[in-house]
Legacy VTK file of the C-alpha trace (Angstrom):
# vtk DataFile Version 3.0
C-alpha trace
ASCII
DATASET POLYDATA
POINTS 327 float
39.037 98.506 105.084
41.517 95.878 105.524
41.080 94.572 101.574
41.944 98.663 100.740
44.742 98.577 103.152
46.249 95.000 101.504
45.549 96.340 97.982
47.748 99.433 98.996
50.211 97.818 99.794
50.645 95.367 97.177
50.786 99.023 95.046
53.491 100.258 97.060
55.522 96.895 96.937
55.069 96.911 93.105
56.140 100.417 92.552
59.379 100.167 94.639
60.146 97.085 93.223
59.790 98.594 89.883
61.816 101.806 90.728
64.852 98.974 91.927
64.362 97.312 88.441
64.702 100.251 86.894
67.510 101.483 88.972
69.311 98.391 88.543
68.700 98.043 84.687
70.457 101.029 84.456
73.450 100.882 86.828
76.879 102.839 85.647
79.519 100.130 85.995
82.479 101.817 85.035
84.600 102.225 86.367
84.270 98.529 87.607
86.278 99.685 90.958
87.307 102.910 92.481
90.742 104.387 92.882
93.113 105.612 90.187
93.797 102.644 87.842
95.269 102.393 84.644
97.088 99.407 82.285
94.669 96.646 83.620
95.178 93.035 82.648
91.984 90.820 82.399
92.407 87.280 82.901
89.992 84.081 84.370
91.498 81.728 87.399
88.990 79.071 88.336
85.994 80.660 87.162
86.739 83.697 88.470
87.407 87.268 86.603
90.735 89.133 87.883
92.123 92.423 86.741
95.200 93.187 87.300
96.408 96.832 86.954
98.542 99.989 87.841
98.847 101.828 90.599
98.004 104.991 88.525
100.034 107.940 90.744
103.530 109.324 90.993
106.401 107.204 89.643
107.801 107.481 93.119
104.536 106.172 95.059
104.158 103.513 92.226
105.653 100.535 94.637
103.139 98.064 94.714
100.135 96.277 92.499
96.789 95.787 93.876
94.502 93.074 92.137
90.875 92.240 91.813
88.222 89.517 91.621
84.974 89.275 90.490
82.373 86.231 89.421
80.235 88.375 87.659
81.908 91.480 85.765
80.100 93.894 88.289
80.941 93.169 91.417
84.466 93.459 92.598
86.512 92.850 95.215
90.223 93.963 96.343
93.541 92.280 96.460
95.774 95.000 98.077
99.667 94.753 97.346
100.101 91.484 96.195
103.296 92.678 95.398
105.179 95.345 96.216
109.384 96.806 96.100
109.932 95.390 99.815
109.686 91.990 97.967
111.667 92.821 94.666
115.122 94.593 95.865
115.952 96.211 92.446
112.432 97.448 91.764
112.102 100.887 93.032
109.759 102.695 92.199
107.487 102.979 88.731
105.826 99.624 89.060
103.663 99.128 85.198
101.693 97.014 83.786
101.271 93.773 85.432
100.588 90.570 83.047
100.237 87.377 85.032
100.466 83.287 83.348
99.613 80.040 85.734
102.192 77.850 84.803
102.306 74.468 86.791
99.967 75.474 89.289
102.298 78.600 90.338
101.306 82.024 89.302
103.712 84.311 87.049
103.343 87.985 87.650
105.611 90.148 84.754
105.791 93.562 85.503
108.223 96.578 84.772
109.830 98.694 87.346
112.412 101.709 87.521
111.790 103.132 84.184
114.826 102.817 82.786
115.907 105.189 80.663
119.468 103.556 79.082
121.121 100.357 79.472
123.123 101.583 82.579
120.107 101.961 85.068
118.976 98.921 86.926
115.671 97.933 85.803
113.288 96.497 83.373
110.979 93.770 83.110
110.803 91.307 86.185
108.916 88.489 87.491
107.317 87.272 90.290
105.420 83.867 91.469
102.973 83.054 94.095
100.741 79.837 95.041
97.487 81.884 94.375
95.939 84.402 92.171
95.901 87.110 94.837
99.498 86.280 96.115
101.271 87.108 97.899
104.091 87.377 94.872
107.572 87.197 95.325
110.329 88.007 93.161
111.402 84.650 91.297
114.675 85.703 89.863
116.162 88.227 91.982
116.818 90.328 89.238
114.963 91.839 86.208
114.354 89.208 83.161
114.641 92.110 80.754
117.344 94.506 81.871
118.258 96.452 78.209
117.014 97.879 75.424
117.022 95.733 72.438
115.831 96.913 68.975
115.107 100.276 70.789
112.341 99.162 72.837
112.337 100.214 76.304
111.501 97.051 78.440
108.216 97.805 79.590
104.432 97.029 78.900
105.097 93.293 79.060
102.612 90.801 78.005
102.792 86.841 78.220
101.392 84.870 75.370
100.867 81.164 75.277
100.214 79.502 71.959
98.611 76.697 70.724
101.503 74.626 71.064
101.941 75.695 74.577
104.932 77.508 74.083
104.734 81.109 75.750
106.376 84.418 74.541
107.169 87.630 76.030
105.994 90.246 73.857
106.382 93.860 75.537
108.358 97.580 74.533
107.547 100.616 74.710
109.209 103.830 73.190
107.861 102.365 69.519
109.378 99.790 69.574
108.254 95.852 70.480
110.061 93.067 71.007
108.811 88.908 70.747
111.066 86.426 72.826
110.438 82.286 73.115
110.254 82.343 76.947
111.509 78.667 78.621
109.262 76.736 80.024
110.285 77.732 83.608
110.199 81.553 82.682
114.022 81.657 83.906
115.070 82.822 80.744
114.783 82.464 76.985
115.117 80.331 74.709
116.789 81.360 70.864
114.610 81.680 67.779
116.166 79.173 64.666
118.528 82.200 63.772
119.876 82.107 67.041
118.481 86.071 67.910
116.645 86.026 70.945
114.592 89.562 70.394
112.826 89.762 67.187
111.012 92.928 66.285
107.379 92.721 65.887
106.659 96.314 65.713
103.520 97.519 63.439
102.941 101.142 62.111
102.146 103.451 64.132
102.883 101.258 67.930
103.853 103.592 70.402
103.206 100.757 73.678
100.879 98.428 76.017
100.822 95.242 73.287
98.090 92.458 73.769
97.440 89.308 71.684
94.780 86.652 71.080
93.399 83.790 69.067
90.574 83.407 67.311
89.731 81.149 64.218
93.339 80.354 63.915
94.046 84.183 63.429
96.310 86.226 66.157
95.107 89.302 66.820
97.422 91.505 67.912
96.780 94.849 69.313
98.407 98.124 71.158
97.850 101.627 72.068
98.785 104.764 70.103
99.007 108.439 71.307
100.510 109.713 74.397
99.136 108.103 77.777
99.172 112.180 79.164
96.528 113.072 76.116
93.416 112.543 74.831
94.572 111.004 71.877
95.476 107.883 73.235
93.690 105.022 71.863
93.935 101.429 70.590
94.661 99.767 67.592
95.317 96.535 66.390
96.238 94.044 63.059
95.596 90.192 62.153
98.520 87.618 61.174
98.551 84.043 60.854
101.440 83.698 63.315
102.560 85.037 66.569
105.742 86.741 64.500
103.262 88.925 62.264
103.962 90.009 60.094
101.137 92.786 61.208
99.675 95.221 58.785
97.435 97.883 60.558
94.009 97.595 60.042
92.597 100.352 62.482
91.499 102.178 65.617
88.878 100.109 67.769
88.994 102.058 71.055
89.447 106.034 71.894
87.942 108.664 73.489
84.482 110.090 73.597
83.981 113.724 74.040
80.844 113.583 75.990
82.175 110.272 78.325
85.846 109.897 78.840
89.329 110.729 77.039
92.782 108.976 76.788
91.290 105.475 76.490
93.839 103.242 75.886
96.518 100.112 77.174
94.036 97.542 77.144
93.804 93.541 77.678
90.837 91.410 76.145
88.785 88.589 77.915
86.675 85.765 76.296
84.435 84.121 78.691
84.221 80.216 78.754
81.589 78.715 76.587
80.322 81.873 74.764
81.544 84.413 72.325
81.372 87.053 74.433
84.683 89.423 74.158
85.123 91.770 76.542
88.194 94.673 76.553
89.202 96.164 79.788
91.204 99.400 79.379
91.933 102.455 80.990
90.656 106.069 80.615
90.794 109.906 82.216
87.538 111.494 83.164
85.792 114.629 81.614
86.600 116.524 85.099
90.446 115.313 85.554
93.140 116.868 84.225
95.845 115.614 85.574
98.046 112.286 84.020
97.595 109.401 86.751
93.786 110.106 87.158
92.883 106.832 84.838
90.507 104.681 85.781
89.738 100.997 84.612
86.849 100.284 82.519
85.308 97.417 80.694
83.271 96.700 77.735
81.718 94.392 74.876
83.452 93.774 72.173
82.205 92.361 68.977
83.113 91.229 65.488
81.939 91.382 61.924
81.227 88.710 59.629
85.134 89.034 58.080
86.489 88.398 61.656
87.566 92.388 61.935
86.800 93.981 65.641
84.264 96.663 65.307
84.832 99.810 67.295
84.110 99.789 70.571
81.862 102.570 71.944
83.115 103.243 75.459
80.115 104.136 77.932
79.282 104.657 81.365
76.771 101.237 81.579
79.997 99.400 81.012
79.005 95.760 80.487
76.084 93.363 82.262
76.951 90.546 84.905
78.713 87.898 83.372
79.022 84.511 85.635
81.448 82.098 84.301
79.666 78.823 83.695
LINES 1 328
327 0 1 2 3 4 5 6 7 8 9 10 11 12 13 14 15 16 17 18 19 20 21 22 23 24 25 26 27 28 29 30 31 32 33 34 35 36 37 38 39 40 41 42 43 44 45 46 47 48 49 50 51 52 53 54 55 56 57 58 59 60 61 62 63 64 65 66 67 68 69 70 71 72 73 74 75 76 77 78 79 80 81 82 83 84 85 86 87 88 89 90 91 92 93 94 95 96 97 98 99 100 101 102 103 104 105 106 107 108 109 110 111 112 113 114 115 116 117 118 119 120 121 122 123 124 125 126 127 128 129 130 131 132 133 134 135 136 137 138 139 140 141 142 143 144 145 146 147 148 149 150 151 152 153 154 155 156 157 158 159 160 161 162 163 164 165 166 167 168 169 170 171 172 173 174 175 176 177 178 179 180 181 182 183 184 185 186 187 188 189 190 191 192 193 194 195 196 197 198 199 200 201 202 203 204 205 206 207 208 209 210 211 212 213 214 215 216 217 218 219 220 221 222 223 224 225 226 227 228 229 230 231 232 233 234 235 236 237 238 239 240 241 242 243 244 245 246 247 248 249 250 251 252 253 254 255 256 257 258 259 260 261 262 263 264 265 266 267 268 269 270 271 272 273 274 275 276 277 278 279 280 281 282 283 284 285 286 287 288 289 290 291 292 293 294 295 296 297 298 299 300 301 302 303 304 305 306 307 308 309 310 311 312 313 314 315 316 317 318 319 320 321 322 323 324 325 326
């Protein structure tokens, strides 16, 4: 009786441990974290993943940027307002996009508040610095870096680039339009391309915002969303130069919607983990059930490349991507 009762058991144990594989195997990670989330910014600090996003709600409520962590891709946790308008006196409300540098063991935080509409309205593209990845930030210049519209691109949707050299730009704009500036090496300022302008248009066909750029085999990939963020239509596209200055010739979509998963997917940022080739692209989308413009939520997923170096499309899903620990 007692050899039936241990071989029981040992049944039971195997199917439930089964059922968790199974359960587990098939885990819907996206969105990676709750909450209404939209314009995220992937990054690695010390072997750790962060995402930094925004506050997807009201222009009026949009007064602070919330951050996470994760080792593994999967698991995620929260970094509430590590920055927010009490810190920034000109920011008011509309707080976008958040791209963040470590520069001399101090973390830069670029982000765009106010949504200025003209050159008259105080706003623009500030920044902020803090000691650590989760803050918490502080404004470093007391005023906006990026304060006017230059070659019609509203200062928004910023996005630090370092190069290969070290030197680090400011590429950002929105109303299609963007800009490239040599930042200095404090991030105080700029400093003047050869012909002494300071903004140089970078803009490719069909831009509309939300810019991102990366190397890979020597090649800068640059890449933006098209569409309107309130529509389903909004999706990502991108081009290949042999310089940070372009010039870039679109080559195609690689992310939008999916009628039977999610629509409006869009304003993305890439990651490459350390010692591998795998690519990941963290972006936003709106639900099947939501109607309404803020609810975006992050997402992630592979990425991948053909044999010619092009991206292919990305299929967005509900699995989103397997754990990932950073070696």
């Amino acid at each position: 009786m007692k050899k039936i009762l241990i071989f029981l058991f040992a049944v039971f144990c195997s199917k439930a441990i089964a059922q968790t594989a199974v359960s587990d195997s098939s885990k819907n990670n996206n969105p990676i974290f709750k909450g209404w989330y939209a314009d995220p910014e992937g990054i690695i600090f010390d072997k750790t993943y962060w995402v930094y996003p925004t506050f997807s709600a009201p222009y009026e409520q949009q007064v602070f940027l919330d951050a996470f962590s994760s080792k593994d891709l999967t698991h995620w946790t929260k970094h509430p307002r590590i920055l927010d308008t009490a810190a920034v006196k000109w920011a008011k409300i509309a707080m976008w996009a958040p791209s963040i540098i470590k520069n001399k063991n101090k973390y830069f935080l670029f982000f765009g508040a106010n949504d200025i509409q003209n050159n008259d309205e105080v706003g623009g593209i500030g920044v902020a610095v803090a000691s650590k990845p989760e803050g918490p930030y502080k404004d470093y210049l007391g005023k906006p870096l990026v304060d006017k519209f230059y070659n019609g691109a509203q200062p928004i949707d910023q996005f630090v680039f370092r190069d290969k050299d070290g030197q680090c730009y400011l590429i950002y704009g929105g109303w299609k339009h963007c800009n490239i500036a040599k930042l200095k090496s404090d991030f105080t300022g700029f400093v003047p391309f050869e012909d002494k302008t300071v903004f140089k248009e970078i803009t490719p066909e069909n831009y509309v915002e939300g810019p991102f750029m990366f190397i890979k085999n020597n090649k800068y990939y640059f890449m933006w969303s098209e569409g309107g963020w309130t529509g389903p239509d909004y999706c990502v596209a991108y081009a290949i130069a042999d310089s940070p200055m372009g010039p870039f010739k679109r080559i195609g979509k690689i992310l939008e919607q999916n009628p039977k998963i999610a629509k409006g997917a869009g304003h993305h940022s890439v990651i490459k983990a350390p010692n591998s080739d795998n690519y990941y692209i963290v972006y936003h989308r709106r639900p099947l059930t939501e109607t309404h413009a803020n609810s975006r939520e992050t997402c992630i997923e592979e990425m991948h490349f053909d044999e010619n170096g092009f991206i292919k499309p990305v299929n967005i899903t509900n699995e989103g991507v397997k754990a990932d620990f950073i070696k």
